[in-house]
C-alpha positions as CSV (number, residue, x, y, z in Angstrom):
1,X,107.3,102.6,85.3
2,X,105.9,105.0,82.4
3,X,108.2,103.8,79.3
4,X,106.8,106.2,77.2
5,X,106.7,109.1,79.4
6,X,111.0,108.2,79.9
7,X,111.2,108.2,76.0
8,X,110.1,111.7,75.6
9,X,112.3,112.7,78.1
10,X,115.5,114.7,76.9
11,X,117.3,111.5,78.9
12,X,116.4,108.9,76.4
13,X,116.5,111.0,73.4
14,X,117.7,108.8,70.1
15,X,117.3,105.7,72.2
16,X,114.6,103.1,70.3
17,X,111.8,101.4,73.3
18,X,113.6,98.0,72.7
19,X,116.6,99.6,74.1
20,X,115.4,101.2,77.0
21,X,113.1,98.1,78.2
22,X,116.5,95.9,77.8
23,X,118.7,98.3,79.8
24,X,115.7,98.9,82.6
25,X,114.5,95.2,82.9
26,X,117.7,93.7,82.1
27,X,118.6,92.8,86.3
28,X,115.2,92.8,88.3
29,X,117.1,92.7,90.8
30,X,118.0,96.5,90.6
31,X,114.9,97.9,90.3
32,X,114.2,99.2,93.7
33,X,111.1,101.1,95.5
34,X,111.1,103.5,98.2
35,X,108.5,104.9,100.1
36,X,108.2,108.7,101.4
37,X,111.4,110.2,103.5
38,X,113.5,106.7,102.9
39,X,117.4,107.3,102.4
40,X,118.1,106.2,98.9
41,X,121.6,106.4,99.4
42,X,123.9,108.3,102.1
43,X,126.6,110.7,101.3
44,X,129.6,108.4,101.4
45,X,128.1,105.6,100.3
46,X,129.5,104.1,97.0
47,X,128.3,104.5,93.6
48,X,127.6,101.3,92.0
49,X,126.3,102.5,88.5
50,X,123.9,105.0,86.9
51,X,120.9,105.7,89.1
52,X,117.2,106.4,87.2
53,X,114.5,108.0,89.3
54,X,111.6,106.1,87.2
55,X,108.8,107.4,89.6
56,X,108.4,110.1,92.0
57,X,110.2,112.9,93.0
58,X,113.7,113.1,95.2
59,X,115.8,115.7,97.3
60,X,119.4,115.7,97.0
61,X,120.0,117.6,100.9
62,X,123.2,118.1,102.2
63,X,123.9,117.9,105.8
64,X,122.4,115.9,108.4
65,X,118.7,115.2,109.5
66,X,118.4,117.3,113.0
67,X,121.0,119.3,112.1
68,X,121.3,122.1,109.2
69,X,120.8,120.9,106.0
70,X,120.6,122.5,102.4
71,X,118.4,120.8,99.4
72,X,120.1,121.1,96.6
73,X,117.5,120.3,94.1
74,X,114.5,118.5,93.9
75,X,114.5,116.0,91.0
76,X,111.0,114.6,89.4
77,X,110.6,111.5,87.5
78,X,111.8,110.5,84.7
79,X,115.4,111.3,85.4
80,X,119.4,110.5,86.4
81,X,120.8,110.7,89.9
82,X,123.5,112.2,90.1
83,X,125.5,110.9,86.6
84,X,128.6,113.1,87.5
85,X,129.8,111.1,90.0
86,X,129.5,107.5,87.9
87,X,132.9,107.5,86.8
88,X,134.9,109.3,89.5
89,X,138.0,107.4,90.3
90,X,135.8,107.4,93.8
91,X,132.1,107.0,92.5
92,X,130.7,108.2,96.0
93,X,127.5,109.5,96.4
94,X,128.5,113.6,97.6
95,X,125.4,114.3,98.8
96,X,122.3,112.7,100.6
97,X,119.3,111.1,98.3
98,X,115.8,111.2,100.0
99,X,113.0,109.8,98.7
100,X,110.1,113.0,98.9
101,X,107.2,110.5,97.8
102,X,107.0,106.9,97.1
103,X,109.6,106.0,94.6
104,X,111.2,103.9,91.9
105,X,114.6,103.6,91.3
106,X,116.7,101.5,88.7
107,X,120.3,100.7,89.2
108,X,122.7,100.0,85.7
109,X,125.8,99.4,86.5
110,X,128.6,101.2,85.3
111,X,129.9,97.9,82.8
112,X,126.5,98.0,81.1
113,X,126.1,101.8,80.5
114,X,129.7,101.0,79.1
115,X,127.9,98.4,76.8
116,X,124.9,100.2,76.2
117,X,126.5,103.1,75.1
118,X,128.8,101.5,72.8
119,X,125.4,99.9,70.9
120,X,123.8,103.6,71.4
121,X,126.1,106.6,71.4
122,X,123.7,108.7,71.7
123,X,122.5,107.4,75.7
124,X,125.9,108.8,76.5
125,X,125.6,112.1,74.7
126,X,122.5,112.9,76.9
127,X,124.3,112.1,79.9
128,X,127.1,114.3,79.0
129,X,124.1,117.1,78.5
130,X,122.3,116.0,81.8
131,X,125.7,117.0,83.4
132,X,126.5,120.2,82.1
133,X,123.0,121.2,82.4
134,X,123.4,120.5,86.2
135,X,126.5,121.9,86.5
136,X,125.3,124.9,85.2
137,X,122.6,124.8,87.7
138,X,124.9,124.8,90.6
139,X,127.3,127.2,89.4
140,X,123.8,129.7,89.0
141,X,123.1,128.6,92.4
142,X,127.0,129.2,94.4
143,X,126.4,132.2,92.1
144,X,122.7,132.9,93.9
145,X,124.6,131.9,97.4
146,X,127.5,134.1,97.1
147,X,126.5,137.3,95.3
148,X,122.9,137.9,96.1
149,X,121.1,139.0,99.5
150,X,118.4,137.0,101.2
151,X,116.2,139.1,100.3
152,X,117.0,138.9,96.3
153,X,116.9,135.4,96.6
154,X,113.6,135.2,98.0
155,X,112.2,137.6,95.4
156,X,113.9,135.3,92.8
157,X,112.5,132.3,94.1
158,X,108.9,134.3,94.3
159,X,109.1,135.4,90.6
160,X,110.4,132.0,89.4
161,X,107.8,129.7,91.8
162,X,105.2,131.7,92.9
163,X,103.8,132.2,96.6
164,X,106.0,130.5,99.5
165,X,104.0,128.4,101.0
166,X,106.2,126.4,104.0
167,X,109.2,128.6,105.3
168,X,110.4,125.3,106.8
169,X,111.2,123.7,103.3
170,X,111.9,126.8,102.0
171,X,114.7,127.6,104.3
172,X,116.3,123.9,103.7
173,X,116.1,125.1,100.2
174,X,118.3,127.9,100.8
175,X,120.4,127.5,103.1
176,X,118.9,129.8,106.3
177,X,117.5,129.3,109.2
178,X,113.6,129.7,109.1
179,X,113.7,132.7,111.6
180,X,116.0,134.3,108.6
181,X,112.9,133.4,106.0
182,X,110.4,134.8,108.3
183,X,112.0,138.2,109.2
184,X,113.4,138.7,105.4
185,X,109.7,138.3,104.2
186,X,108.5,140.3,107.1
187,X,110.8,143.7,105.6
188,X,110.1,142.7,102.1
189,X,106.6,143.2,103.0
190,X,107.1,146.3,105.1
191,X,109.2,148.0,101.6
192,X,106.2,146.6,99.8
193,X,107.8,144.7,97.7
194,X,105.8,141.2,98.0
């Protein structure tokens, strides 16, 4: 775990080393690791606390392996899983957590950020942020879903990302079939267009 890469994070703005150390290392015991494709938690399962992605990277996926499924987002290390959901009156993970590469994972429970954010106001100010800048995110995305053709999408994901390089994961990340993927890139090519 990279302390100081986590302090110049936008997560742990405001909050001294001392502080973060205590509230990381404070239970062992919830520091977990996770190797490449492992569940880290299963929509439905309950929320126990604030989850930190201290290493590695993580896909949030909806729906079920073998079946369709969506990612949401991709999340790198350092940051929160999921913080929206900490303080539902049923904290339940909404959404599937998959470890994409080996991971670390630290678990505070929902009394300590209580604590911790009393001593440090400011831990729960960028939480707040980390929300609304998600939710933003996903109200861009519905947005994306819902007003914009596959093939606008794909040019958008082009111009923001570069070259595609797997259809597979690409289509996970939006939502199609990989048939879709592969015949919308097919016309865009045909128009001239990528």
């Amino acid at each position: 775990m990279d302390i100081q890469k986590m302090l110049e994070t936008g997560l742990f703005e405001g909050v001294e080393e001392d502080e973060l150390m205590e509230m990381l290392y404070a239970n062992p015991n919830n520091i977990k690791q996770y190797k490449k494709g492992e569940i880290i938690a299963k929509r439905g399962d309950e929320m126990k606390g604030l989850l930190i992605l201290t290493e590695g990277i993580v896909n949030n996926i909806l729906g079920k392996e073998g079946k369709k499924k969506i990612i949401v987002k991709t999340l790198h290390a350092p940051t929160f899983l999921l913080p929206a959901f900490v303080f539902a009156s049923d904290p339940r993970f909404p959404i599937t957590v998959k470890a994409a590469v080996d991971c670390e994972v630290v678990l505070i429970s929902r009394d300590r950020l209580v604590r911790y954010g009393r001593k440090n106001n400011r831990l729960i100010f960028n939480i707040i942020r980390e929300i609304s800048d998600r939710f933003v995110f996903l109200t861009n995305r519905l947005h994306n879903f819902s007003t914009m053709t596959l093939k606008e999408r794909l040019l958008q994901y082009i111009e923001t990302y570069g070259p595609i390089t797997n259809q597979t994961e690409l289509a996970q990340h939006m939502g199609v079939a990989r048939p879709s993927i592969s015949r919308a890139l097919s016309e865009l090519q045909k128009e001239g267009k990528i």
